[in-house]
N, C-alpha and C positions, 0 to 999 in steps of 0.2 A: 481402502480408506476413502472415505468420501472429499469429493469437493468443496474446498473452502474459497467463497467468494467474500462472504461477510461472517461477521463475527458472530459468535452463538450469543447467548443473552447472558449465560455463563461465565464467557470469555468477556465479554463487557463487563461484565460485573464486577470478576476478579480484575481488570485493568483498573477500573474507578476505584476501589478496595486501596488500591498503592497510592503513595505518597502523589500529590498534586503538585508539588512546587519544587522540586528538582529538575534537573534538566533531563530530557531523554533521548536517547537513538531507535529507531525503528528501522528494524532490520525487514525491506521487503524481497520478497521471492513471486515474480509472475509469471504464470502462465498462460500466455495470447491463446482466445481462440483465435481458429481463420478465418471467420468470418464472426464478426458484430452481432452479438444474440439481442437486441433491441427486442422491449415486448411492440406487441401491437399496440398503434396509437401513439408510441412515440415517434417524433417528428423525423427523424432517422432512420427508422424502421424500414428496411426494406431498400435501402438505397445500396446494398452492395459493399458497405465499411467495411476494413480488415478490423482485425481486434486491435492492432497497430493502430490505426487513424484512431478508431474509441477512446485506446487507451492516450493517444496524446490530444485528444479535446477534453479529457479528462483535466492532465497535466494543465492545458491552457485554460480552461474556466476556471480549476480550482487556484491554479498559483496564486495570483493575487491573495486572496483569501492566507492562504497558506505564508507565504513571505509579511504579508499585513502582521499575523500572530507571529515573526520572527523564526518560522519556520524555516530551515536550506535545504539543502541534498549535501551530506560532505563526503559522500563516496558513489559512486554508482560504478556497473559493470554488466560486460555481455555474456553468463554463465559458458564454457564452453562444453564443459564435460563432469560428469558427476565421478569425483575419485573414490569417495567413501561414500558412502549409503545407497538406496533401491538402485539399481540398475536403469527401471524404467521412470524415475524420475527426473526429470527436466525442468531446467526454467529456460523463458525468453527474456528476461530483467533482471536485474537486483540495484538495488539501491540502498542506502541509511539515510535518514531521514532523523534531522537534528528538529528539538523543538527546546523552547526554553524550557518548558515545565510541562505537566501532562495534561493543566488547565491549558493548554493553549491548544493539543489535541482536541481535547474535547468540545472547546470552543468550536476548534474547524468544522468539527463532524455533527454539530448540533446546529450548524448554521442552517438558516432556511435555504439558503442558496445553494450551499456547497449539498444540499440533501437533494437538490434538483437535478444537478451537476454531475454526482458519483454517480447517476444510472449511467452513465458513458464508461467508470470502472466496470461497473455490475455487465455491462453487454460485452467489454473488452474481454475478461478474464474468465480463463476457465479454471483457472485453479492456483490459488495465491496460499504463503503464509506473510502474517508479520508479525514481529516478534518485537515485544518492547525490551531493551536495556539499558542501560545505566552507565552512561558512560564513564571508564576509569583511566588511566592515565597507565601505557604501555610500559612493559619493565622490560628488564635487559634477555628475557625468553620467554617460552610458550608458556602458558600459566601464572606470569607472576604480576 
């Protein structure tokens, strides 16, 4: 399976496709390189960053941004162990990522700023999913 750092154009497309003005969770899944893939010529490049320090200048330039459209974190976690599925797959993070509606997504991600900003994601990560849904209200067991 290949690498997913950024979304296909596909996968964009099918996101904007769904309803804009519900509230959503984003289920992320990361995986740190060890060292910071910066291209050449960025200002970073080349100074020895973990995918760690990347990925939290990430966190710190976009927050703002991100809290500005009402965005939170209402769960995060240190993956420890994969019970069900590939064997060799691994994360270093997880998190849900609450937004009021998907316009406020697309807000972040289309900002000039925050478009300057994610190459600190793009150097941090070797290999991410996120998955949009919909948040429902828990029942009294699995499935309901």
């Amino acid at each position: 399976m290949p690498y997913a750092i950024d979304p296909t154009r596909a996968q964009f497309d099918a996101f904007k496709a769904l309803p804009r003005d519900t509230p959503i969770h984003m289920l992320n899944l990361i995986r740190l390189n060890e060292l910071a893939k910066y291209p050449a010529g960025h200002p970073d490049a080349g100074k020895g960053l973990t995918g760690l320090e990347a990925y939290r200048r990430y966190g710190r330039t976009t927050g703002p941004l991100f809290q500005k459209l009402g965005g939170r974190i209402v769960w995060s976690g240190r993956p420890e162990a994969v019970v069900t599925g590939p064997a060799d797959e691994r994360w270093d993070l997880a998190f849900i990522a609450h937004y009021p509606n998907a316009a406020a997504f697309l807000a972040m991600v289309t900002d000039g700023d925050y478009r300057e900003h994610v190459k600190h994601r793009q150097a941090a990560v070797a290999d991410s999913r996120l998955i949009r849904m919909a948040p429902l209200e828990p029942g009294e067991g699995f499935g309901e």
